[in-house]
C-alpha positions as CSV (number, residue, x, y, z in Angstrom):
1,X,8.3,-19.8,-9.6
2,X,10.9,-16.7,-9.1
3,X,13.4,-17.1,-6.5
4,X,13.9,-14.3,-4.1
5,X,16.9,-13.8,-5.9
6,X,14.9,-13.4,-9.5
7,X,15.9,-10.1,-11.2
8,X,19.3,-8.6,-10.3
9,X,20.4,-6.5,-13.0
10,X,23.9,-5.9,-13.7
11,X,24.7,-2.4,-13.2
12,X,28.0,-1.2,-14.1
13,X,31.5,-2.1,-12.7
14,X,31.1,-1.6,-8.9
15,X,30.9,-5.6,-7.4
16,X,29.7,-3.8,-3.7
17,X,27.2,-1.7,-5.4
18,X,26.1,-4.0,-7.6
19,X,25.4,-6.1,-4.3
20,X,23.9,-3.1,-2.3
21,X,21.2,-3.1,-5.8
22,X,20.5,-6.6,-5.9
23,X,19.6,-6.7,-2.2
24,X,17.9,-3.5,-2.6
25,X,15.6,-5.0,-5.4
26,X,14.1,-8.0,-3.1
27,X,12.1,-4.7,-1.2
28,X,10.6,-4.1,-4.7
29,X,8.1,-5.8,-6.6
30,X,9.3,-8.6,-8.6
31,X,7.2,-7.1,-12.2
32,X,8.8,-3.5,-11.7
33,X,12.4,-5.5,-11.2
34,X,11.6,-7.0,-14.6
35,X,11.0,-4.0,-16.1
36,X,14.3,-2.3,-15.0
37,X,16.1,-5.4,-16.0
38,X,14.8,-4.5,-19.8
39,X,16.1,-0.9,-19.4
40,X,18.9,-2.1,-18.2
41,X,19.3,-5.2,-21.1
42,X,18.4,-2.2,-23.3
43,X,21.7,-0.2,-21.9
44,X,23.9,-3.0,-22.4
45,X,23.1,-3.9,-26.0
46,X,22.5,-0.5,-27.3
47,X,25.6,1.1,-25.5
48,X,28.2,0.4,-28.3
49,X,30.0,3.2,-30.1
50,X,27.1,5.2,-31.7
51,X,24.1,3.2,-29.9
52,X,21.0,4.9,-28.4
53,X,22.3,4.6,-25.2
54,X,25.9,5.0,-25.4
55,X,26.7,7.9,-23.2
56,X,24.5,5.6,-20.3
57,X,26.6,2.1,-20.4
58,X,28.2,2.0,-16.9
59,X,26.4,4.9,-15.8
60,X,25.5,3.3,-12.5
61,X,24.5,7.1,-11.1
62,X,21.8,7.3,-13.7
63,X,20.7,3.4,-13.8
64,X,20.4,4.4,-10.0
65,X,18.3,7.4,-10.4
66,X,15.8,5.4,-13.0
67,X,15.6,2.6,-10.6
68,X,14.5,4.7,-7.7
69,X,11.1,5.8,-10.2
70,X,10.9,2.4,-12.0
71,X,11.3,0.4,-8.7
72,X,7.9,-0.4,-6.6
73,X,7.8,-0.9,-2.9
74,X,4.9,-2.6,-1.1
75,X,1.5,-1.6,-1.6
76,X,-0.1,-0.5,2.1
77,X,-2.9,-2.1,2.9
78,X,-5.3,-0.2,4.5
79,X,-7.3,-2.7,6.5
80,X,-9.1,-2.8,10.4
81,X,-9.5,-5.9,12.2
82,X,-12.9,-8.1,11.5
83,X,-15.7,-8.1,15.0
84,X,-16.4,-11.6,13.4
85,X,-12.4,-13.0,13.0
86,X,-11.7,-11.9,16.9
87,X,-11.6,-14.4,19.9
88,X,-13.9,-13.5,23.0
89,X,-11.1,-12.4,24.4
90,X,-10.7,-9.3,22.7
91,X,-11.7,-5.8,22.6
92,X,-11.5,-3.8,19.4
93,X,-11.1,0.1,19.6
94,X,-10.7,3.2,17.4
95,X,-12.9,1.9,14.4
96,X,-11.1,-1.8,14.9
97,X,-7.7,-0.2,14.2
98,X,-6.8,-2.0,17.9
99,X,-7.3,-5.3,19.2
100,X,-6.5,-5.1,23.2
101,X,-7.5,-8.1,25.7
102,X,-10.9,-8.1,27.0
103,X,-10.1,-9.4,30.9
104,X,-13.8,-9.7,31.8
105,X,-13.5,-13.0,29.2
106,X,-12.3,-16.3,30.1
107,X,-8.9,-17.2,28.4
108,X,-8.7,-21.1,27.2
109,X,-7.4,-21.2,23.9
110,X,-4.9,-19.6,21.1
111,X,-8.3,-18.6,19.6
112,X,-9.6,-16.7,22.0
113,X,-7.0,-14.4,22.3
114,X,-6.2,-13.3,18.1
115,X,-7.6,-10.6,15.9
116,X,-7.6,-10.7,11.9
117,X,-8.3,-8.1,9.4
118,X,-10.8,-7.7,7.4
119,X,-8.5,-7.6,3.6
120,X,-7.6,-10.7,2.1
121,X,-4.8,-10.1,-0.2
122,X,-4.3,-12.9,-3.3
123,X,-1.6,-12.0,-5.5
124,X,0.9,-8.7,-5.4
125,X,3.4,-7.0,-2.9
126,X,1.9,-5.9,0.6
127,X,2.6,-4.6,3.7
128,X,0.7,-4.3,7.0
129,X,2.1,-1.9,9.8
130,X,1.1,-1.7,13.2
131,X,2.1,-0.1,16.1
132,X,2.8,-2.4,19.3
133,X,2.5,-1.9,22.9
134,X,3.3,-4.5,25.7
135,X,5.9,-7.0,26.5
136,X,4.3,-10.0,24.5
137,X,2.8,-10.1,21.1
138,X,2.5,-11.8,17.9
139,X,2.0,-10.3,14.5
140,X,1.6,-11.8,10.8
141,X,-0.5,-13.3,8.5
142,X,-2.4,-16.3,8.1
143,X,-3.5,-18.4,4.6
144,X,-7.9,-18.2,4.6
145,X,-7.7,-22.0,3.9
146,X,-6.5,-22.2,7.4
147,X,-9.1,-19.7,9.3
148,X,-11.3,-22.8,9.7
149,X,-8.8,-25.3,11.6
150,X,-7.6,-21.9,13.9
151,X,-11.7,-21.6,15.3
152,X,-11.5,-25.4,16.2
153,X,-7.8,-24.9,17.7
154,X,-8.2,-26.4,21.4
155,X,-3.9,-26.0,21.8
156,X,-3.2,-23.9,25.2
157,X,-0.3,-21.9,24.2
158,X,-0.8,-18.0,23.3
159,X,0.5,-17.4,20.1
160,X,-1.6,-18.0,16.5
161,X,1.7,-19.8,15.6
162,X,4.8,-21.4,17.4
163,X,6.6,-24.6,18.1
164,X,5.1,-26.0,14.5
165,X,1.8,-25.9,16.0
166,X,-1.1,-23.2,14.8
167,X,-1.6,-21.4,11.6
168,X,0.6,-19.0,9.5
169,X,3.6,-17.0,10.2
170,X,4.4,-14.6,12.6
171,X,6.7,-12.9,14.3
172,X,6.3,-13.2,18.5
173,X,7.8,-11.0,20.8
174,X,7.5,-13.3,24.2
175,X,9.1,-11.1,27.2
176,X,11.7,-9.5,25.1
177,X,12.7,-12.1,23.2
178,X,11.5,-12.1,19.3
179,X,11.3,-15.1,17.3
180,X,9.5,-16.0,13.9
181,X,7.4,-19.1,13.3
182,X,5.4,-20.9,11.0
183,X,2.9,-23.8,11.3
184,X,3.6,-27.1,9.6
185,X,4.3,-26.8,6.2
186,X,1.3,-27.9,4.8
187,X,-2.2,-26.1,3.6
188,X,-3.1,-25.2,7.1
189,X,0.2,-23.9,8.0
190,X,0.9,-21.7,4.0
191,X,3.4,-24.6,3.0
192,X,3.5,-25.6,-0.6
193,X,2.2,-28.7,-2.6
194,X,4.4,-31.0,-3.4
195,X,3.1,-33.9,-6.0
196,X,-0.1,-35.0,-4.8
197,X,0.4,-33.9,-1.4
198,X,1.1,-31.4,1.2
199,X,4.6,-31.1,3.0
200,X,3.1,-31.0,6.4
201,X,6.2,-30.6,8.6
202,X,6.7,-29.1,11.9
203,X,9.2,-26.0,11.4
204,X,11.6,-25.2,14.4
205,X,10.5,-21.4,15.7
206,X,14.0,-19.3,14.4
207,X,15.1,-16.8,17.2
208,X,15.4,-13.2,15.8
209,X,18.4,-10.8,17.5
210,X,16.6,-8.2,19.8
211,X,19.5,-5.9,19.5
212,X,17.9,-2.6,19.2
213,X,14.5,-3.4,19.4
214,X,14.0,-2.9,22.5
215,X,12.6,0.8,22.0
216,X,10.5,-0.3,18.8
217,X,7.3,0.0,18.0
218,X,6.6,-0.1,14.9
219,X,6.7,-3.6,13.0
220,X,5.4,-5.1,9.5
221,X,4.4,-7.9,7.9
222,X,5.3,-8.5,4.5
223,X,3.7,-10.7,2.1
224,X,5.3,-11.4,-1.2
225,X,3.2,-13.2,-3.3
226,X,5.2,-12.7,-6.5
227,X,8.2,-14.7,-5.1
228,X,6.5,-16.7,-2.3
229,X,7.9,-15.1,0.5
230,X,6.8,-13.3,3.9
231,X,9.3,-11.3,5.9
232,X,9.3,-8.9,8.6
233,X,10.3,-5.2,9.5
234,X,10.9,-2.9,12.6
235,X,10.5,0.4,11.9
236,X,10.7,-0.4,8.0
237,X,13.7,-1.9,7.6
238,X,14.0,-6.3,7.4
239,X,14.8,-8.2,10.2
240,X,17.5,-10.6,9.4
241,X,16.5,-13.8,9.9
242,X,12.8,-13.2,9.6
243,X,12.5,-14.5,6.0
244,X,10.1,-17.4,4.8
245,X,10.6,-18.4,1.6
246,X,8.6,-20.9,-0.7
247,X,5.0,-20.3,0.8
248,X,1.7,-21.7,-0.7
249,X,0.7,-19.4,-3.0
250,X,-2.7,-21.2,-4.1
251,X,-4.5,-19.2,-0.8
252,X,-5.5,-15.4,0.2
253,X,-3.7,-14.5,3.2
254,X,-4.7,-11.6,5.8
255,X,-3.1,-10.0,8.7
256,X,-3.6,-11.6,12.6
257,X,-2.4,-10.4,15.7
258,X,-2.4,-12.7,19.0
259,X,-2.5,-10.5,22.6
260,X,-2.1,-12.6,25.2
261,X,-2.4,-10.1,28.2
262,X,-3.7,-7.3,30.1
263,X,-1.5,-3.7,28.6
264,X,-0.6,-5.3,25.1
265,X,-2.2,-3.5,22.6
266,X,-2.0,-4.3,18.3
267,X,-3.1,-1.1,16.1
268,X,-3.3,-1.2,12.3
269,X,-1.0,1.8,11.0
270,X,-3.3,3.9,8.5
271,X,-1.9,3.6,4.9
């Protein structure tokens, strides 16, 4: 399988901007990177004196300019959260585009305070927005093969993931704080296969800098499918840090939200 590294064309002279490009290609979809690595192949053996593309070879300006309409970004999904995927704790409004807490429910378990969407996404490059209100949330995506363990969770704590326990990956903002988090990495938590079994170890929650997040309200999830990664954005660009690489790629995933409290609010962004 592709690292996140896979594709990095070599673009001219310039070491920093060939960095700045190979950075930039990992927000791209790893089949249009191939494709502008075979222009770019193409470039480099046909530039000689008299080849098809001489006047190009080190052109960085114009392998720039083709990579900006060859290059692919995210597909949107478009989804609303499922009545049927949503604890009794919440509320759905405006079409189930927001999940808010229902306080007339009783609050026991992680499950009865998430939300999921209805679209399960298989293969590709996605991203879900959503706008988020409230001092504590959780955001991110969770494998279908671990839907079923999540309705029998009996765990206290409020997120759908954290501490190595629950299902999926998200990113939790907990009074201010942010930090990313996975569940074991095994089927249930989107960990990979390894021989004839699953590597079903706890993962340490990562801490996320809040610097200039404070104000934010816009985050992402995104799922890379083609090099078995999910990362996360505030206001479109990556938070560093946020990166999980090496997921199981054998499951759909789909978007989940946890609101723990009363003012906390988790709206799907229209694509």
């Amino acid at each position: 399988r592709p690292g996140p590294s896979a594709c990095r064309p070599r673009f001219g002279r310039s070491a920093p901007r060939r960095r700045a490009m190979a950075v930039e290609l990992l927000r791209h979809s790893l089949s249009s990177c191939r494709g502008l690595e075979t222009i770019s192949a193409s470039f480099r053996q046909g530039g000689g004196k008299g080849g098809a593309f001489e006047v190009l070879q080190g052109n960085l300006d114009i392998l720039t300019l083709l990579a900006a309409y060859l290059l692919q970004p995210p597909e949107k999904v478009d989804d609303r959260f499922r009545t049927e995927f949503s604890g009794q704790c919440i509320r759905l409004e405006d079409r189930r585009r927001t999940a808010v807490l229902d306080v007339r429910a009783s609050i026991n378990f992680r499950r009865h305070i998430i939300a999921a969407g209805a679209r399960a996404v298989h293969s590709g490059f996605s991203r879900w927005t959503t706008r988020c209100n409230g001092p504590s949330f959780a955001i991110g995506v969770i494998p279908n093969a671990a839907w079923p363990d999540l309705e029998k969770d009996s765990s206290m704590d409020w997120p759908f993931v954290g501490s190595g326990f629950g299902q999926g990956f998200g990113l939790v903002k907990r009074r201010g704080s942010f930090f990313v988090a996975r569940g074991a990495r095994g089927r249930l938590g989107g960990g990979r296969f390894e021989g004839a079994q699953w590597d079903d170890y706890p993962v340490p929650d990562r801490e996320v800098s809040a610097e200039g997040l404070a104000d934010v309200k816009e985050f992402s999830v995104v799922l890379d499918l083609e090099r078995a990664r999910v990362y996360f954005e505030a206001e479109g660009r990556e938070l560093p840090g946020s990166s999980f690489e090496d997921i199981n790629t054998k499951s759909g995933y789909r978007f989940i939200a946890s609101v723990p409290e009363r003012g906390v609010s988790v709206t799907l962004v229209d694509a």
